[in-house]
N, C-alpha and C positions, 0 to 999 in steps of 0.2 A: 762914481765908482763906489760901492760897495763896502764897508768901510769895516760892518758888527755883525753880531748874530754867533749865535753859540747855538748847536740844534737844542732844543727841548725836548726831553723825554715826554711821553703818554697822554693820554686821557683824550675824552674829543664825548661827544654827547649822541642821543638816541631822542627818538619821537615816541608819540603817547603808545606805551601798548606794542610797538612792531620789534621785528626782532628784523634785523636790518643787515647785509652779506656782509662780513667782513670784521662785524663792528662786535665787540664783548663788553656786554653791560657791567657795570660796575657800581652801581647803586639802583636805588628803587625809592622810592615815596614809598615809604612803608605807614602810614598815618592813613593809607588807605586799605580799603579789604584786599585781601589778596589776588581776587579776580581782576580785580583794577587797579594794582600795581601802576607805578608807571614810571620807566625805565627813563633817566636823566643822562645817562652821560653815554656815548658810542666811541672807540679809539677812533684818533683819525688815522691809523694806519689799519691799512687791510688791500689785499687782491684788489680791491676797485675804490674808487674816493666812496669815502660811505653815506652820502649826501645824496647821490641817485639815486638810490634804493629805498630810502627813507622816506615816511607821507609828506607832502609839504609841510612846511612849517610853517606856523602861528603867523611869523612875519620873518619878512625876507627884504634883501637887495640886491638886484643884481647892477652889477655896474659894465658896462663895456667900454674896452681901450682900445685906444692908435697905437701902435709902434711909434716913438720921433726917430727923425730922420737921422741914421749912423747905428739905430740898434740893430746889431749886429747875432751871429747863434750863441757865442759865448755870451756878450751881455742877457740874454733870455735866460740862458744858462743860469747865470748868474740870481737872475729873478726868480726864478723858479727855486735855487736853492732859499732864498730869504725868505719868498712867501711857504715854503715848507714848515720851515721856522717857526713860522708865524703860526700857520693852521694848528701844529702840535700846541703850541702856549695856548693860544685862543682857546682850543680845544677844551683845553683842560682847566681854563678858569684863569689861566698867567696872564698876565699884559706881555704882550711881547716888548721885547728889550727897545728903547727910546721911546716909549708909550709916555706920553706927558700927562695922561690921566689913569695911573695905573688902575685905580679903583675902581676902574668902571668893567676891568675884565674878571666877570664871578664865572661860578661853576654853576654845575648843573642846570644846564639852561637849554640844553639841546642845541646846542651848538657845533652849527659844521661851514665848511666852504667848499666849494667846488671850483676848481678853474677849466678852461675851456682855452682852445686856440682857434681862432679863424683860418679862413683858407689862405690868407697871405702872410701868415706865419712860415709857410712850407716853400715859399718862393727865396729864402731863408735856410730852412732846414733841409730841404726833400721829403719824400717816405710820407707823400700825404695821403689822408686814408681815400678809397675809390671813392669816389662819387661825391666828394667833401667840397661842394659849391654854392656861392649864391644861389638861395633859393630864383627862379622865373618868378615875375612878377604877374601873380593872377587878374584874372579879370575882374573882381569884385575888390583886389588889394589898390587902396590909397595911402601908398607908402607915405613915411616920413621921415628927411633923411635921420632927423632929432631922434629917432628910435629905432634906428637898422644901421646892417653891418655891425664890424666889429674886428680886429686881431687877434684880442685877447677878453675873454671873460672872466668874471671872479661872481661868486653869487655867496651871500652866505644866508642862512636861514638860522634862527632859535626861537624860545618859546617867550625872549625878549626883545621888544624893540630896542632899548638902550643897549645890548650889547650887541645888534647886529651895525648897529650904527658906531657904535665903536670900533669893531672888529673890521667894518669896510673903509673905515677913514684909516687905519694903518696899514691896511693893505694897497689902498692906493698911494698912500703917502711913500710907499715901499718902493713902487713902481715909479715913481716919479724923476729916473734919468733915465727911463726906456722907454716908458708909455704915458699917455695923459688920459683922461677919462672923457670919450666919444658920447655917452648916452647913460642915463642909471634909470633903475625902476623898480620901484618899493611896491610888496604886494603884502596878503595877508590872506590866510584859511583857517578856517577852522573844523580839523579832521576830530575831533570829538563829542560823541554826542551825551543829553544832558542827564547819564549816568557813569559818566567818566570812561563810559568803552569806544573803543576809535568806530569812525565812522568814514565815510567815503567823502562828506564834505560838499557843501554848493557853491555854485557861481552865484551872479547878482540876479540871474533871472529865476532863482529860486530851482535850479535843478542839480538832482544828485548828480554828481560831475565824475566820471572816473571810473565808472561803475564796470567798463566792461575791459580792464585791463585784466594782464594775465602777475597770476599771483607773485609777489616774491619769492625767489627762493627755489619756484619749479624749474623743469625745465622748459616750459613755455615760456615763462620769462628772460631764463639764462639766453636762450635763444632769440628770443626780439630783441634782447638790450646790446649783449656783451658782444665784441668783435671778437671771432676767433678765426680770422684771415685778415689777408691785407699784412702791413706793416708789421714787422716783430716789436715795434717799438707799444704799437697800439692794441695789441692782442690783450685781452681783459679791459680793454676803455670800450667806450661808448660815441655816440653822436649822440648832439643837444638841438633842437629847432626851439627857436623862441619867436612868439607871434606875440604879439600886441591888440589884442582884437579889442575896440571899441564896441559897445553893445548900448542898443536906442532904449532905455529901459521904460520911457514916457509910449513911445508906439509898442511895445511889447505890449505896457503894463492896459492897453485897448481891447488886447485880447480877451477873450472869453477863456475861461479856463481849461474848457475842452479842445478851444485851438490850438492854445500852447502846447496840451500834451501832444495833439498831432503832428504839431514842427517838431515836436524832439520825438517820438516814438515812445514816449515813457511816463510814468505818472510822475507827478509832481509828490506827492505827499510821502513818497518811500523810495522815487527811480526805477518802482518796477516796471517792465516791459507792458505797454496796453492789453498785451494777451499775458500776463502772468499775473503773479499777487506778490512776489517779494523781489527786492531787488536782484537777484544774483538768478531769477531766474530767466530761460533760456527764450529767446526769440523764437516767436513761431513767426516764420514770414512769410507764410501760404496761410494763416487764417482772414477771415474775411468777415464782417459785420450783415447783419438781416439784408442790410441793401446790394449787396455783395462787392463792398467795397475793401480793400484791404485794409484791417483793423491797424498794420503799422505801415505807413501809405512809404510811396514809391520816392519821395521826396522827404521823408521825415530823417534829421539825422543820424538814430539808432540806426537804421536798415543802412543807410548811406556809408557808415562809419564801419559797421559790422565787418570780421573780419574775414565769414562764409561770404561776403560779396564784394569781397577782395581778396580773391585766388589765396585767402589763408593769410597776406599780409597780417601785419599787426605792428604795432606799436606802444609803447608804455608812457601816460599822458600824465602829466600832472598839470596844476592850474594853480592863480592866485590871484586875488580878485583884486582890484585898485581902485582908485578916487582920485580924483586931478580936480583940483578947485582953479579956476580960472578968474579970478574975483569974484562977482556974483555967479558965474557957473559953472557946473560940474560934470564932469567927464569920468566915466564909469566905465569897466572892463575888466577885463583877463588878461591877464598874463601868460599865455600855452605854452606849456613847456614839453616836447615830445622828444624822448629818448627812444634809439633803435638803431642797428648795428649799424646801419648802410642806408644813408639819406634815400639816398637816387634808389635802391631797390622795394624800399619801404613807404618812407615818408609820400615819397612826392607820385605816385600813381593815388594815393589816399586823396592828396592833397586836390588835385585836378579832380577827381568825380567831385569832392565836396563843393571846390570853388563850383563846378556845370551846371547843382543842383540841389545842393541841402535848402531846407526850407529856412533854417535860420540864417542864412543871406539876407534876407527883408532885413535882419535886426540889428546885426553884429555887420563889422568895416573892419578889416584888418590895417592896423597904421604903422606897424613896423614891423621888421622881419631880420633876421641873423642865426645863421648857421656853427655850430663850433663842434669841434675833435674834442673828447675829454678822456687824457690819459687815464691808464690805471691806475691804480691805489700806490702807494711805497710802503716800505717798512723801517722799522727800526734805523738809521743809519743811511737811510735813502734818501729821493727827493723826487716831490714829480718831474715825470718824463724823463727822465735820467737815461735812460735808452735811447731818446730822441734826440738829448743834447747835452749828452757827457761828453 
């Protein structure tokens, strides 16, 4: 039982460059030009956790938990007011209260956390959002259980490792009379490029990753991301898909450089479309090559993915690369992390054309898979989910 915790007032951190929903920058790196500013600290209070919105971070953890057996809605209850707690201090540079190494929680770090709930949270609470299920298990996925499912998730991301690793070892430590820790998975991006101004970021096969997300802040986004039906509890939260995809980087790295752009539809040296010159610009997917082949082929992931060839679907994708040393060998990947209001109306028709036919199936294996609900934001005097299980 629950014993401490006094709530913490303010503070919470920002990524390089973005102005992020929710979140009111309160310092800046001023030692740089002004155009490249870069915003350190975001509240963690706001409309939505300010952690989805935000570019991936530098380094991250996500960790996913079990419920043990007898937790109950009050004891979640209970959890969610502590790790509230937590995320405000963390946020703002505090060690949170029984931290045995206080020293290790600085500021301005870009620090945030996100929590998540699986779908047998709600076997528990009720009010679970539509479609909030076990992904199906596709044809090209080799699960593992060591990195799928989940209850509960916690992810925290800044632009420190030592203080995402501090920050997640007292959050689980927090959880430890309700939940234990099922699976973790440490990533790492880098959304800046080498002029200090943000950039979209690569995976390990060297492509600009992300590129065809809809902006923050519009409402193309509000609309992919934010739930505004279903459950009153969940109205401003989100859904999270996390994929685990292993990627062959030895049989990739066989390829000629003009085959890779044709598995992904896009150049390598900027992410622009084969038929454009910069990244951000537009698919033409009727142009065709001298031989009159289609210049962004029928099988290449841009077309696949695109959101004209999914009745306007869409999604909001983030990523994070990883490395698994196995003694002598190493295992390399992504971490996919896609945000969108409604798994089952979004997610999972995407998911299916890609597993039938994207051309990077030769190269990537997805090895784990988990679903989570991730409530709104709190304020001042709140806590998450508070609506779900006050």
């Amino acid at each position: 039982m629950t014993t401490r915790r006094q709530f913490f007032g303010y503070a919470g951190a920002a990524a390089a460059g973005a102005a992020v929903s929710g979140g009111a920058v309160v310092a800046l790196d001023n030692d740089k030009p002004q155009q490249q500013a870069v915003a350190r600290l975001i509240s963690p209070y706001g409309e939505h956790q300010p952690g989805i919105a935000a570019p991936s971070p530098r380094h991250a953890e996500l960790v996913g938990l079990k419920l043990l057996p007898g937790t109950d809605k009050a004891a979640l209850g209970r959890l969610m007011r502590l790790w509230s707690n937590d995320i405000v201090a963390l946020a703002n540079g505090r060690p949170a209260p029984g931290d045995t190494a206080p020293e290790l929680a600085v500021a301005n770090v870009a620090l945030t956390t996100t929590v998540g709930f699986g779908p047998r949270v709600f076997e528990l609470t009720g009010n679970k959002p539509a479609g909030l299920d076990d992904l199906p298990v596709m044809k090209h996925d080799r699960l593992d259980p060591a990195w799928s499912g989940g209850d509960l998730l916690v992810m925290v991301g800044a632009d420190d490792a030592v203080s995402v690793v501090d920050a997640v070892r007292r959050l689980v430590a927090d959880a430890k009379p309700s939940a234990t820790p099922l699976w973790r998975q440490s990533g790492f991006w880098n959304g800046t490029g080498s002029e200090g101004q943000p950039v979209t970021g690569r995976n390990l096969f060297g492509q600009v990753d992300g590129t065809g997300n809809p902006a923050v802040g519009t409402p193309d986004f509000d609309s992919t991301v934010w739930s505004s039906d279903g459950p009153d509890w969940f109205r401003g939260g989100t859904t999270l898909v996390v994929r685990r995809i292993r990627m062959n980087l030895d049989t990739w790295d066989k390829l000629t450089r003009s085959e890779q752009e044709r598995a992904v539809g896009r150049k390598l040296s900027n992410g622009a479309p084969l038929t454009g010159t910069a990244e951000h610009d537009e698919l033409d997917l009727e142009a065709r090559d001298t031989d009159g082949r289609l210049v962004i082929a029928e099988n290449s992931h841009a077309r696949l993915s695109h959101h004209s060839e999914n009745d306007g679907r869409r999604i909001f994708r983030k990523g994070l690369n990883y490395v698994q040393d196995n003694g002598p060998n190493r295992e390399s990947g992504l971490i996919f992390l896609s945000h969108q209001a409604d798994v089952a109306g979004q997610f999972l028709p995407l998911l299916a054309r890609l597993d039938a036919a994207d051309a990077l199936n030769e190269w990537t294996t997805t090895i784990g898979s988990a679903v989570f609900a991730l409530p709104p934001g709190f304020q001042p005097g709140g806590w998450l989910a508070q609506k779900l299980l006050g």
